[in-house]
LUMROTOR-251830 format. One record per residue (C-alpha): residue number from 1; x, y, z. Coordinates in steps of 0.25 Angstrom, whole numbers, plus 5000, padded with zeros to 4 digits. Example, Ala and Ser with C-alpha at 12.3 -4.5 7.8 and 13.67 -1.06 7.14 Angstrom:
2
num|px|py|pz
1|5049|4982|5031
2|5055|4996|5029
***
This chain:
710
num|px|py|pz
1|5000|5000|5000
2|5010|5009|5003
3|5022|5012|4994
4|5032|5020|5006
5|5046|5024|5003
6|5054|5028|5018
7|5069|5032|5019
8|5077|5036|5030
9|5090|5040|5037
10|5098|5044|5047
11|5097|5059|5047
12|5104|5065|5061
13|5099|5059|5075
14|5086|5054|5067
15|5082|5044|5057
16|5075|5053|5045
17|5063|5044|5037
18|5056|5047|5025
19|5043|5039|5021
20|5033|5041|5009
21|5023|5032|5003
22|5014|5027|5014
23|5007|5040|5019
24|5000|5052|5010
25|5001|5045|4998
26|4992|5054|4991
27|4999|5066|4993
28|5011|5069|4982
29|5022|5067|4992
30|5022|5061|5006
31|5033|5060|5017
32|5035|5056|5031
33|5048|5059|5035
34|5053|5055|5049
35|5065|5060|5059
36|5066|5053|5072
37|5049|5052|5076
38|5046|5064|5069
39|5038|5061|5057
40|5034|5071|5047
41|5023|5069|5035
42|5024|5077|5023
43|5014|5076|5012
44|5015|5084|4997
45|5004|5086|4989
46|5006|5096|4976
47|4997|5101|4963
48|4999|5094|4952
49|4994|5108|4945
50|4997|5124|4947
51|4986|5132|4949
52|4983|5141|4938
53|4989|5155|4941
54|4997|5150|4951
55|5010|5158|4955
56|5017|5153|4965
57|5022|5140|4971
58|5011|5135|4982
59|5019|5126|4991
60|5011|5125|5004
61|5021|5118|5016
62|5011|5112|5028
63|5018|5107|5041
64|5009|5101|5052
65|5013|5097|5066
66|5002|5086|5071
67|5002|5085|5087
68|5000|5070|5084
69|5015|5068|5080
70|5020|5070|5094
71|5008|5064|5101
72|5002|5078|5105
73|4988|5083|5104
74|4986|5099|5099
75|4982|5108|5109
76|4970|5117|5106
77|4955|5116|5105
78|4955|5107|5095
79|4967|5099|5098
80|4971|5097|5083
81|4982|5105|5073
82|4979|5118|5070
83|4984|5129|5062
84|5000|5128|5061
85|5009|5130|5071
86|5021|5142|5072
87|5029|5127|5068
88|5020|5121|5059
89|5021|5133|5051
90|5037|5136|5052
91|5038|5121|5048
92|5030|5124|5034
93|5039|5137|5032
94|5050|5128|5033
95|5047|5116|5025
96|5042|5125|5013
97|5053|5135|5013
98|5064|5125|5008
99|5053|5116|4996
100|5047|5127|4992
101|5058|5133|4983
102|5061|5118|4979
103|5049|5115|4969
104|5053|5117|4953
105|5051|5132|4951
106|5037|5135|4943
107|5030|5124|4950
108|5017|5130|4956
109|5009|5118|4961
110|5004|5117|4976
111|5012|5111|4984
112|5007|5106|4999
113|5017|5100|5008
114|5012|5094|5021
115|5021|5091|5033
116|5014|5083|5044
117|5022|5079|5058
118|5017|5065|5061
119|5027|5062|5071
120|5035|5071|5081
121|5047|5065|5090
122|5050|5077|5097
123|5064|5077|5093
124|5065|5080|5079
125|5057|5093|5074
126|5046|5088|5062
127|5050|5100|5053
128|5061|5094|5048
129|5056|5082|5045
130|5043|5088|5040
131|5054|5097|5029
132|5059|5082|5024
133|5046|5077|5025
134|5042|5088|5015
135|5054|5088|5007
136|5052|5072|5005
137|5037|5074|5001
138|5041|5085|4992
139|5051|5077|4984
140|5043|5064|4984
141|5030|5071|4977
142|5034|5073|4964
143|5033|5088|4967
144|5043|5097|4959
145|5051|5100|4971
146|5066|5102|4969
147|5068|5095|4984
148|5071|5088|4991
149|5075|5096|5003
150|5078|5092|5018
151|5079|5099|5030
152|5084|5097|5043
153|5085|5106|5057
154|5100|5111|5062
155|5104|5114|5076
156|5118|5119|5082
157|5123|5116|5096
158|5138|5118|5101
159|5141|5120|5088
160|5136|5109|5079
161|5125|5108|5068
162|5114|5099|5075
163|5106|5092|5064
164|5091|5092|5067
165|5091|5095|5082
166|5080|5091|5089
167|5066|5098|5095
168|5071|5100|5107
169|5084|5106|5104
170|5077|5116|5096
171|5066|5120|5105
172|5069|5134|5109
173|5084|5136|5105
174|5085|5151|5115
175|5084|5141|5125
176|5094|5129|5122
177|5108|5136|5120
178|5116|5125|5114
179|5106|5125|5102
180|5107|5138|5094
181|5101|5135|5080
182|5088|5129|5076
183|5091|5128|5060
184|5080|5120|5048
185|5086|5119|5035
186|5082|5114|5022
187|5089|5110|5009
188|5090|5104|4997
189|5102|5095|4992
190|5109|5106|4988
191|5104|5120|4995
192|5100|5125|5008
193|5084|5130|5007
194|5080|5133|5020
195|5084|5137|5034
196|5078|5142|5046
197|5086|5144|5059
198|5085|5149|5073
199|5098|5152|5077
200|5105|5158|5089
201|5116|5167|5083
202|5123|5157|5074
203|5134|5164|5065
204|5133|5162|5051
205|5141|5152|5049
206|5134|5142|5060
207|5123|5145|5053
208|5127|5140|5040
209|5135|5129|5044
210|5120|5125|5051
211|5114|5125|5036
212|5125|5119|5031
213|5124|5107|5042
214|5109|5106|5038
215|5111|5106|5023
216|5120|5095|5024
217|5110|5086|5035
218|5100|5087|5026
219|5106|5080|5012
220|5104|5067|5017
221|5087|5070|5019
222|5088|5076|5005
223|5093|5061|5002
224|5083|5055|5010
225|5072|5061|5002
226|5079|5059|4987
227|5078|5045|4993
228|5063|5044|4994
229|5061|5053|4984
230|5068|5042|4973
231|5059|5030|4979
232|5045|5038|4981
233|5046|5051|4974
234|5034|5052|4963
235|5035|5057|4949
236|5039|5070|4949
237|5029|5080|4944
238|5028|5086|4931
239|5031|5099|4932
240|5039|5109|4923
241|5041|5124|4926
242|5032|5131|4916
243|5042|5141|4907
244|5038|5153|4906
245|5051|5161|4902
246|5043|5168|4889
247|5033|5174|4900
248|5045|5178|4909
249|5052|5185|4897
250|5041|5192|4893
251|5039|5197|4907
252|5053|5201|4908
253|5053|5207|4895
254|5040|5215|4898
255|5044|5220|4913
256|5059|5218|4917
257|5063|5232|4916
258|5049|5236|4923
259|5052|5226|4932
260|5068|5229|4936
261|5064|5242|4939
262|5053|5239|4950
263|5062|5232|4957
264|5072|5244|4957
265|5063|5250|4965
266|5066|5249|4981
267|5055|5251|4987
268|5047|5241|4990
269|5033|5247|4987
270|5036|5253|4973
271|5045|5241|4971
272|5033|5231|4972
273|5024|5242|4964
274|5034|5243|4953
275|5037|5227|4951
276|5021|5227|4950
277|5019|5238|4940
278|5031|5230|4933
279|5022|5216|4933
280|5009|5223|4928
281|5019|5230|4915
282|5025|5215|4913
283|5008|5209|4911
284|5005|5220|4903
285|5015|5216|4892
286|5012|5203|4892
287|5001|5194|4883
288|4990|5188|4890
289|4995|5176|4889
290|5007|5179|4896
291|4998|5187|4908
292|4991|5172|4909
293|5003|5165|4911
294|5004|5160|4925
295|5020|5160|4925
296|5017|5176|4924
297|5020|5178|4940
298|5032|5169|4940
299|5038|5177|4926
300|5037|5191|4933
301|5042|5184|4947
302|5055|5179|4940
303|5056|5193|4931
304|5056|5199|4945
305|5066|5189|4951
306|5076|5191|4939
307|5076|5204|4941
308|5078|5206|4956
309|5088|5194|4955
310|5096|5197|4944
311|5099|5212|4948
312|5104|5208|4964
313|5111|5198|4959
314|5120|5206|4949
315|5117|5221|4954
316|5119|5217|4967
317|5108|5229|4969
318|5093|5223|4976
319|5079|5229|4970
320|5079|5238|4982
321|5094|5245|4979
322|5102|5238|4991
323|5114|5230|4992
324|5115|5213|4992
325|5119|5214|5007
326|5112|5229|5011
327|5101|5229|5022
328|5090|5241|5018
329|5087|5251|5029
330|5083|5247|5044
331|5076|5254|5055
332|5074|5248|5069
333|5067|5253|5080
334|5061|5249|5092
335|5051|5255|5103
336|5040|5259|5095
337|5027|5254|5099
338|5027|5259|5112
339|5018|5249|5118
340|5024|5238|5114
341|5036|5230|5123
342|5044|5231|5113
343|5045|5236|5097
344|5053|5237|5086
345|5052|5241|5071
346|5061|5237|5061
347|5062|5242|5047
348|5071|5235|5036
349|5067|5242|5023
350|5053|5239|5020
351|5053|5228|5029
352|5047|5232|5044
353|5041|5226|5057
354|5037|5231|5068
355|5043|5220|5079
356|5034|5222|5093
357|5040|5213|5107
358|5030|5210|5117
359|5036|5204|5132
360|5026|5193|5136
361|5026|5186|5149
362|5027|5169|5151
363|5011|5170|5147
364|5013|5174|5133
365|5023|5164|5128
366|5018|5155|5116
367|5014|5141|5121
368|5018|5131|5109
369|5011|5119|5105
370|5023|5112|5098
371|5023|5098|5093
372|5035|5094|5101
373|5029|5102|5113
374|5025|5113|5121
375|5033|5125|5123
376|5031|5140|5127
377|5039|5152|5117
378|5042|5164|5126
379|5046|5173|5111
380|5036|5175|5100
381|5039|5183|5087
382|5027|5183|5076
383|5029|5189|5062
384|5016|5197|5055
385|5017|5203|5040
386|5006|5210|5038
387|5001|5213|5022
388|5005|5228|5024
389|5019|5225|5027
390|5021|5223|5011
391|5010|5233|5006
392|5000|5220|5005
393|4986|5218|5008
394|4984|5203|5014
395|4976|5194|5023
396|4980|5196|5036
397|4980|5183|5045
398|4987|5175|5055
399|5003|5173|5054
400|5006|5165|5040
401|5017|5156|5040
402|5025|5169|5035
403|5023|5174|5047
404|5026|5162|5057
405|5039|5160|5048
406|5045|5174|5049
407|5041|5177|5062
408|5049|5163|5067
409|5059|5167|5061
410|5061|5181|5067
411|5057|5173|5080
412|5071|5163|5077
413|5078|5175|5074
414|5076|5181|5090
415|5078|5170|5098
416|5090|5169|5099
417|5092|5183|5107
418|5081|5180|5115
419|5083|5183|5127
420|5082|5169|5138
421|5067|5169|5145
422|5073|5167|5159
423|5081|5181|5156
424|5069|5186|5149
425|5055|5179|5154
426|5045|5186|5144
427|5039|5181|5132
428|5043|5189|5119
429|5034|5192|5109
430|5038|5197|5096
431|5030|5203|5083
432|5034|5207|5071
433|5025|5217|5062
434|5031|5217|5048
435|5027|5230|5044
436|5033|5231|5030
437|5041|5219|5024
438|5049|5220|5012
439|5059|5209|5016
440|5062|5201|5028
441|5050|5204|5038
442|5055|5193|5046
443|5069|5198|5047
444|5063|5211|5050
445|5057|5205|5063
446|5068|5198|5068
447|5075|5212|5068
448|5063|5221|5073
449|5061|5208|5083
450|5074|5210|5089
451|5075|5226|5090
452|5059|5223|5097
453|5062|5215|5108
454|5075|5224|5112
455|5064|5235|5112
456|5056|5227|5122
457|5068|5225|5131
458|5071|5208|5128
459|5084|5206|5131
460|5088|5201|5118
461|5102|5194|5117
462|5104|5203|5104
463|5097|5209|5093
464|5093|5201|5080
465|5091|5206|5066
466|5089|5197|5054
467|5090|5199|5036
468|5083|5192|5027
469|5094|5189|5014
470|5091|5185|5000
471|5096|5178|4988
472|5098|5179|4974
473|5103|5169|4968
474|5106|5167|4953
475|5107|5155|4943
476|5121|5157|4941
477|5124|5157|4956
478|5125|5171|4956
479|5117|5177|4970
480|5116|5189|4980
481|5113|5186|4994
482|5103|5199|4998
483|5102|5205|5012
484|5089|5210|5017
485|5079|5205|5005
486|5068|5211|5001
487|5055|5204|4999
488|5058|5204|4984
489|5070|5198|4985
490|5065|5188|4996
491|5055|5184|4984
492|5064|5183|4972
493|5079|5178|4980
494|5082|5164|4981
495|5083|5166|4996
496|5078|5171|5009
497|5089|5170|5018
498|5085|5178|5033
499|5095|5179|5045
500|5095|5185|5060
501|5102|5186|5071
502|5110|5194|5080
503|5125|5200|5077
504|5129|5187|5083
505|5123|5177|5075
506|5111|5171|5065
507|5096|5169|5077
508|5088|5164|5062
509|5091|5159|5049
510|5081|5156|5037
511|5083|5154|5024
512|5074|5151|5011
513|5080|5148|4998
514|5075|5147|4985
515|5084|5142|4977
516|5094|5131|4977
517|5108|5133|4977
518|5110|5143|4992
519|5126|5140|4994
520|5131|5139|5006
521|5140|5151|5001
522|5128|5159|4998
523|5122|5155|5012
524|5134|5160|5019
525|5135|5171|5011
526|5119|5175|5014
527|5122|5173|5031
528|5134|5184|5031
529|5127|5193|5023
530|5116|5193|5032
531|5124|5194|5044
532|5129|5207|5038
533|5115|5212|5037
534|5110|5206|5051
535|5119|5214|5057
536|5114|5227|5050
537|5103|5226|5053
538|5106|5222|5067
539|5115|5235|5066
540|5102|5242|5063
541|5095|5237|5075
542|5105|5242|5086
543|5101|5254|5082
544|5087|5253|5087
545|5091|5245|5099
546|5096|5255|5110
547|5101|5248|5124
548|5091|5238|5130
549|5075|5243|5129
550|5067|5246|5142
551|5059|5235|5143
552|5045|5240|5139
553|5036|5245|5152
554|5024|5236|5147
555|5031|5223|5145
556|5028|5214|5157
557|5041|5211|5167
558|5044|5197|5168
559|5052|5192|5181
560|5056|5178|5183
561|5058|5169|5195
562|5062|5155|5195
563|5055|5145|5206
564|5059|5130|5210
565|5051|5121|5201
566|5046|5115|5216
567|5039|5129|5218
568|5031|5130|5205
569|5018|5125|5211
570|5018|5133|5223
571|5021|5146|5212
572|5009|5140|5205
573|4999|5135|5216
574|4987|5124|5216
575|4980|5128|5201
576|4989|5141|5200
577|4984|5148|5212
578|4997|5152|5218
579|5001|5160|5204
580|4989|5164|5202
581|4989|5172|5215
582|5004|5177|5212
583|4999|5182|5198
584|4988|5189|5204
585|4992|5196|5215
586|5006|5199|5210
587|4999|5204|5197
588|5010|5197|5189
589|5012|5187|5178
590|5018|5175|5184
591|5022|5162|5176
592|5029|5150|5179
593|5035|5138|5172
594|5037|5125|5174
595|5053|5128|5177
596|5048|5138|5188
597|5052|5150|5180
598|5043|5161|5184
599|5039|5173|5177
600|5032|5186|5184
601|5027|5196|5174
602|5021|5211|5175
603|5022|5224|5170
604|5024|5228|5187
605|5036|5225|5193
606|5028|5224|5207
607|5020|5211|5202
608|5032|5205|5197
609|5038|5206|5210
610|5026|5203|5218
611|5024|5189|5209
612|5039|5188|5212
613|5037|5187|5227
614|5024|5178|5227
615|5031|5166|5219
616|5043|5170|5228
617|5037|5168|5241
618|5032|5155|5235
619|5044|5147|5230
620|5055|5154|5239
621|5058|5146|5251
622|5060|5155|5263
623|5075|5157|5269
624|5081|5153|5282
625|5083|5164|5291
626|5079|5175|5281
627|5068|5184|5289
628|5054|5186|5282
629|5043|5195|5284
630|5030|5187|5286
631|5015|5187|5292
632|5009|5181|5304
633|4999|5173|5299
634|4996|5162|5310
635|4999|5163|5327
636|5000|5151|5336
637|5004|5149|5348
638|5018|5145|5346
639|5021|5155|5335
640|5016|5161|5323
641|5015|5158|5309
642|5022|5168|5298
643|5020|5169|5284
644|5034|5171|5281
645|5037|5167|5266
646|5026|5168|5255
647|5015|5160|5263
648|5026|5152|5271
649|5023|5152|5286
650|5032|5150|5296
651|5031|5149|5311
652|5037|5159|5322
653|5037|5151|5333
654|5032|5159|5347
655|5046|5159|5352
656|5052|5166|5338
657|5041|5177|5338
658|5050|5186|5350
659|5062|5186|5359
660|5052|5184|5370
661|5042|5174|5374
662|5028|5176|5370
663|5016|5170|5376
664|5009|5170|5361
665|5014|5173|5347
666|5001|5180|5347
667|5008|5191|5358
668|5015|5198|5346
669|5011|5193|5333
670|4996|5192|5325
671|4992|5186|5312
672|4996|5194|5300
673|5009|5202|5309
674|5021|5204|5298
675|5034|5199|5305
676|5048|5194|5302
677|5054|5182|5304
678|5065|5174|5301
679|5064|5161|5295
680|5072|5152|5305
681|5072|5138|5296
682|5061|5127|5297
683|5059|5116|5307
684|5060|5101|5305
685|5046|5103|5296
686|5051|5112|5288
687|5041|5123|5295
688|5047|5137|5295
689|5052|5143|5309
690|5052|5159|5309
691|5056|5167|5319
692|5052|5183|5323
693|5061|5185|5334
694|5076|5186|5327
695|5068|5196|5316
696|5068|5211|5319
697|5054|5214|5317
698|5054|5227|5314
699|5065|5226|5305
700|5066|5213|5301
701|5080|5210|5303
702|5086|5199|5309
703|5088|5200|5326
704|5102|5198|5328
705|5106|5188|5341
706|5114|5201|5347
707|5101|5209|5346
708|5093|5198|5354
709|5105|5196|5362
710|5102|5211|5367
***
């Protein structure tokens, strides 16, 4: 019944398994791949036509995570998958970034790749295996993908390249020093065509020994998968490039000229107005023939990409007059929204945002439902690019996977100078507001990032600025690596390269290409051009940032205090009583972890210290001999009973009340009486002996033995 086809090896620590033919037969390409116990489903499904007037490639990437694979049940009302998670989307991004520029130029059939995560072991992070998975899929369909590729993850501690690392080592790198770089790349046999990194400032050349190590790690999956592919691969699809070089000619021959000079123009408003202008000339001088040709997009696309090309290239000059390594004109400020705990604008060009920190307390850290577990995020940073902020109207709805993506990587770039929450216990809360965009927005947050949580008094180890860098690269092997790219050249370059970090070293890397052939030459050359730039612009920000802020007045203050584990409860109380009572008559915030961390938060100093002394009569054990202030609060006949230390009572026997004998304690004390004593030490019972009579009590200091002596 079923025809299955499974290969494996040895790949690391793990034993990599690829497996077609016995599940989704129906679908154009199925594969489960597996590494340790984490199994991973991917299905392709393509249209074996193009829809008519269709001018662009629609390749649609869908990661799922199901609670089943690590024998969890979803939270929630209705206990099933929702809408995808911050990951599950992340984990789409990644796995199309490195196919997408891999099918045969021209096609434009639907693609849909679908990665399920059957199987989770804990140890080895599913979206890995779910790129292979894809990969595999891809090259076994019959699709006209130019793969395969493989990916794999790169760690680096005590100097030396980790290969795939595992969950654990990766969870919340600010707070494991021995690991310092979170690294997924993804190639082909011969290139490098993705990279994402979080980094905690690797120099350049760790950095691309890292890629190096992972290009070279992955040859032997690429193998893997030309293995499957030879035994279960279906026939290839019949696809040819339609040629459309007469249309291309005639639109050159109509609108070149029109066509260079818009893109002389440097502003980017007139720019785009004039390159539209020029389209509308080019349809006028064509047939109708040629106005019905649906290769009529992709002609003017490659007329435009010739000419912005071809002139960088060999001018050396880009559309908007600058330089190859030239950074257009930054203005940085901070302290501008003067409600705000912290505020910073940041202007590169035409690109903008408008970065606002907000200081939260223990309550306002993200709780996160992972697959591999629970866990709390005490820094948030989210990304939103509004239509105006290109001149556009547009639907306006919740974050896209545009703006998960950038804002996760802005969010990379600032960890590493976060500052440790033991040093800095408040949650961090980071917005960016792209306000105009022409070029990297999302290196314009990390920067605007950065200068805004110095505005809000965050101890940051150091500032981060970040540059987004381009390619050009020519048939004859003839290129020009661009600093700061504008969105056109974003659109028409072979490569979207972005790097921050701090004058010390790279915090985030990521990298798209769109071509084959990057060199590590090129690659190298790309990382010290941009370091030459990241530290303009870092230059550029000093200027903004003047000495540590004040931290602003409407910020809560957070105060810490570390209790024995043993005293949790007694903080805590039956049902939540005892913080309850803390919280409401100090007036403060109080929260409490399961390592007896605690965490007192108010705008007023008085609270904090209030709550401070509450918990603090609670766990402190009392000292002996120290003298405390305390209340009568029971009299007997042989003595009388003081509440001494928080609500521990302690007995004054009758004979430790005065330097005389009384006939009742009752002769010179009453319920509710302040007196001092002196705590004496504690009997074979452990109960507590006080004594009045060594205490000076109108001054409370200790009666010397000459003084009674006298």
């Amino acid at each position: 019944m079923f025809n299955v086809t499974k290969k494996s090896m040895q790949w690391g620590e793990e034993t990599l398994t690829l497996e077609t033919g016995k599940v989704a037969r129906q679908a154009d390409g199925s594969v489960i791949a597996t590494l340790g116990e984490t199994s991973v489903m991917a299905n392709v499904t393509f249209a074996k036509t193009q829809k008519p007037g269709q001018d662009f490639f629609p390749l649609t990437v869908h990661y799922q995570e199901k609670y089943y694979a690590a024998g969890k049940v979803p939270g929630g009302f209705f206990k099933r998958e929702a809408r995808p998670t911050e990951k599950e989307t992340l984990t789409a991004r990644l796995i199309d970034r490195p196919i997408r520029p891999l099918f045969v130029p021209g096609f434009k059939n639907e693609v849909l790749v679908m990665c399920t995560v059957l199987s989770h072991d804990l140890v080895n992070d599913p979206d890995i295996v779910a790129m292979i998975a894809a990969s595999a899929a891809l090259t076994i369909s019959g699709a006209p993908f130019m793969g395969p590729i493989a990916g794999c993850r790169v760690g680096f501690e005590d100097g030396e390249y980790v290969l795939n690392p595992t969950v654990d080592d990766m969870q919340d790198l600010r707070l494991n020093p021995d690991q310092r770089l979170d690294l997924v790349v993804a190639g082909t046999k011969d290139a490098v065509m993705m990279v994402e990194s979080e980094a905690y400032e690797l120099s350049e050349e760790e950095m691309l020994g890292a890629v190096t190590f992972a290009h070279e790690q992955i040859q032997p999956v690429i193998d893997l998968i030309v293995d499957l592919a030879e035994e279960a691969a279906k026939e290839p699809f019949d696809f040819q490039p339609v040629d459309y070089s007469d249309l291309y000619e005639a639109v050159k021959k109509a609108g070149e000229k029109d066509m260079r000079a818009a893109f002389a123009i440097a502003d980017k408003q007139e720019r785009t107005a004039a390159v539209a202008a020029a389209r509308e000339k080019i349809k006028e001088a064509l047939t109708e023939e040629q106005l019905e040709d649906e290769n009529l997009g992709s002609a003017m696309k490659k007329l435009e990409a010739s000419i912005l090309r071809g002139d960088v290239v060999k001018t050396g000059k880009r559309i908007d007059g600058r330089k190859t390594d030239e950074i257009r004109d930054i203005v940085a400020e901070t302290g501008i929204l003067p409600r705000t705990h912290g505020s910073a604008l940041f202007t590169r060009g035409e690109t903008q945002g408008l970065v606002v920190t907000t200081l939260g307390t223990g309550d306002d850290e993200q709780f996160i439902d992972a697959l591999h577990g629970n866990f709390k995020s005490n820094f948030l940073l989210h990304y939103n690019f509004p239509p105006y902020s290109v001149g556009e109207v547009g639907r306006v709805g919740p974050p896209g996977r545009r703006e998960v993506g950038h804002g996760k990587l802005a969010w990379r770039a600032l960890q590493a100078v976060l500052p440790a929450a033991t040093d800095f216990p408040y949650t961090i809360r980071v917005v960016s507001e792209i306000t105009e965009s022409n070029g990297s927005s999302s290196m314009a947050s990390v920067c605007g990032g950065s200068l805004s949580m110095m505005d809000a008094g965050v101890p940051l180890k150091t500032a981060v600025a970040g540059v987004a860098m381009g390619l050009i690269l020519e048939d004859d092997g003839s290129y020009a690596i661009l600093s700061d790219i504008l969105g056109d050249e974003d659109h028409l370059g072979d490569m979207d390269f972005k790097v921050a970090g701090t004058k010390d070293g790279i915090t985030s890397l990521q990298m798209d290409i769109k071509v084959a052939g990057i060199t590590p030459e090129i690659m190298e050359k790309a990382l010290a051009q941009a370091k030459d730039g990241r530290m303009h612009i870092l230059g550029e920000m000093n200027k903004a940032i003047s000495g540590a802020a004040d931290f602003s007045v409407h910020a809560p203050r957070i105060e810490t205090m570390q209790v024995p584990t043993d005293k949790i409860r007694e903080v805590i109380g039956s049902g939540g009583k005892v913080i309850r009572e803390i919280v409401e008559v100090s007036g403060a915030k109080v929260d409490i972890n399961d390592e007896g961390i605690i965490k007192i938060a108010s705008p007023n100093a008085e609270s904090i210290q209030k709550a401070h002394n509450m918990i603090y009569a609670i766990v402190a054990e009392p000292e002996e001999g120290k003298i405390y202030t305390g209340t009568v609060v029971k009299i007997v006949d042989f003595g009388a009973f003081v509440n001494f230390f928080g609500k521990r009572d302690g007995l004054v026997h009758v004979s430790q009340i005065e330097n005389r004998r009384l006939n009742h304690p009752s002769d010179v004390l009453k319920e509710g009486q302040e007196v001092k004593v002196k705590l004496l030490g504690f009997d074979d019972r452990g109960k507590v002996r006080l004594s009045m009579k060594v205490v000076d009590q109108e001054t409370g200091e200790e009666i010397k033995k000459e003084e009674k002596a006298d």
